[in-house]
N, C-alpha and C positions, 0 to 999 in steps of 0.2 A: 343497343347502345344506351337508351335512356334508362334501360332497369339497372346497368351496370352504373350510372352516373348517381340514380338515384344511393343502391347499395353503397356505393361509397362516399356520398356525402351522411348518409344517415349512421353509419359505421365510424365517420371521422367526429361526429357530435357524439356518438356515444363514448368513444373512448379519450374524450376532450371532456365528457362528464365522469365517469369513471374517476381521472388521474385528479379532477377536483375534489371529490369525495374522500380519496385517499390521502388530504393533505398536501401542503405543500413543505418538500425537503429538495435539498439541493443535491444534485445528483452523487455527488462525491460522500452523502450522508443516507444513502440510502440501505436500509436492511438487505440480509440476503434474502425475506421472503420480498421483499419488497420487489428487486430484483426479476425475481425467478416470478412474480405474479406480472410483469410486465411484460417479459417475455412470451408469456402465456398466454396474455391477451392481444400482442402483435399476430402474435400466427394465428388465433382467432378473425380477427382483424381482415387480416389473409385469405382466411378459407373464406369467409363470409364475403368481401367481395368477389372471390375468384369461380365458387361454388355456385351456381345460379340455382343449383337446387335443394340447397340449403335456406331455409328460410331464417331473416331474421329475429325470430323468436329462441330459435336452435343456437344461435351464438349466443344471446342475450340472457337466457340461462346459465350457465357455465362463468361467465363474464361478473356477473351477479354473486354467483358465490367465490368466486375469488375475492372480489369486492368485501364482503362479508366478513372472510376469512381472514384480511388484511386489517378489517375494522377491529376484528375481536383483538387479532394479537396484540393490536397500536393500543385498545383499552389497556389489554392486562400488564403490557410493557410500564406504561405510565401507574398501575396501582399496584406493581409488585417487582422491586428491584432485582430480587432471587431471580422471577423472570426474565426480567432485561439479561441480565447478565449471562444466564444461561442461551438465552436465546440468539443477543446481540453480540454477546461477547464483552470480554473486559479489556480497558487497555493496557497497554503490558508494555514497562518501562524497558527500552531498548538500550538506551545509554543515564550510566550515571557519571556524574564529575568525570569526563570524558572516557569513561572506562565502558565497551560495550557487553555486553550481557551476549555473548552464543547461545546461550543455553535456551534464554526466549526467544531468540529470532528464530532458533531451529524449531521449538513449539508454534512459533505463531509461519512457519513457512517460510521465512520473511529473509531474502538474502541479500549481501555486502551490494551488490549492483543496484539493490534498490533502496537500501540507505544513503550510498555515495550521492546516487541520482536526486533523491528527497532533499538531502543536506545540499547539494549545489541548487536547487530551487529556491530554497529557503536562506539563498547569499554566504550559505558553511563552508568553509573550503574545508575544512577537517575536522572531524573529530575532536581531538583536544579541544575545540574551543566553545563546544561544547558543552554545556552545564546538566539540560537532562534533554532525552530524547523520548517520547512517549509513540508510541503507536497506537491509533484510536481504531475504535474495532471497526470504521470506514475503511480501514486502510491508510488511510492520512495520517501523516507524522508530524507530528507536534513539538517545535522546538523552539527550546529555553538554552539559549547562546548567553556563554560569558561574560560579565562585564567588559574585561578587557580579554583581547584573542589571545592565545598561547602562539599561535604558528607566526611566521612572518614573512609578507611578500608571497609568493611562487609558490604552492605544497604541493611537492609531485609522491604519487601513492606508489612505494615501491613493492610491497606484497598484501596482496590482499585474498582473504580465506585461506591461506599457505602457499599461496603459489604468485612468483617473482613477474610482476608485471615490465616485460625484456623491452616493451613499447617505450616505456619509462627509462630507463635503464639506457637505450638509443640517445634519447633527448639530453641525457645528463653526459654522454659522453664514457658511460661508465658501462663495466663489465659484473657476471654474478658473483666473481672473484672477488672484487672488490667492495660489494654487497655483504660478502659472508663473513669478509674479515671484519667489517665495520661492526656485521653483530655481532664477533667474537669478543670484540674493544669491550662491547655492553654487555657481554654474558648471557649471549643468545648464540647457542651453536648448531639448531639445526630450525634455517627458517620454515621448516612444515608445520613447526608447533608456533605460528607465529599469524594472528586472525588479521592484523591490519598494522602497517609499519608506512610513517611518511620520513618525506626530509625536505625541510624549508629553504628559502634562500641564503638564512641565517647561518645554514648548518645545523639547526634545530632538529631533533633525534624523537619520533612518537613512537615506540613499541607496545602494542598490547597483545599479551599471549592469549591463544586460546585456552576458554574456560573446559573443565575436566565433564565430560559427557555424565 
């Protein structure tokens, strides 16, 4: 019991020295080697205390050159932006003057549920109001909201990625009938080609069609 006490008090100073050496970033800003080198050193972490015949020299090793390897990248990040950029990634403008870009959220991964989500974080009830939307290679989305809001009151999202959110559609008392005439009014006739469609309490009309693959 005492060797096990000991390993794990000496194991939780070592990787409480470690994550100082590495810098300090906020988690939501952290690299993907940054990432995937803490992961690595938890389940070291792990084995070392759980392993009694593991000495800890055999974890401290291993531990050490991740460390190392963390230091190099942080140098050459900070002396070679060619670097950063390959390594870290770039950010990549998601929304311009409320109009969203498919084209990079499909390169960056990055889908309608997790804009929607980011923008009501960030107090957006929609899109239009919107000014620029940036994605930071964190993952964090960076928004530049309009001086004055486009939408008004209430914005309920009636299609989003092409497909008729009916939950919505419930709420408003309304049917897909009465959806598809509405975007025939507007010169929309087949809402699949259609990435994000709201409608305000105003009666206020947002369509943006999907961009061409």
């Amino acid at each position: 019991m005492i060797t096990l006490i000991v390993r794990t008090i000496l194991t939780y100073c070592m990787i409480v020295l470690v994550f100082r050496l590495m810098g300090k970033r906020e988690i939501g800003e952290l690299s993907l080697l940054d990432v995937v080198i803490f992961i690595i050193i938890a389940e070291i972490g792990v084995i070392m205390i759980e392993d009694s015949n593991k000495t800890i020299m055999e974890a401290t090793i291993p531990i050490l050159i991740l460390v190392a390897i963390q230091r190099v990248t942080a140098i050459m990040s900070l002396k070679s932006k060619r670097f950063r950029d390959w390594f870290e990634g770039k950010p990549s403008l998601i929304i311009a003057d409320g109009k969203i870009d498919e084209n990079e959220m499909r390169k960056q991964r990055y889908n309608f549920d997790d804009l929607t989500q980011q923008l009501h974080e960030k107090d957006i009830k929609a899109v239009q109001d919107v000014e620029y939307a940036i994605l930071e290679p964190s993952g964090k989305l960076s928004v530049f909201a309009k001086e004055k809001p486009v939408s008004t009151g209430m914005v309920y999202l009636l299609i989003m990625d092409g497909e008729i959110q009916e939950d919505i559609l419930t709420i408003l008392k309304k049917d897909q009938a009465w959806l598809e005439e509405e975007l025939r009014k507007r010169g929309y006739r087949d809402y699949r080609q259609i990435s994000y469609c709201t409608y305000d309490q105003a009666h206020n009309w947002y369509i943006d069609v999907k961009d061409k693959r």
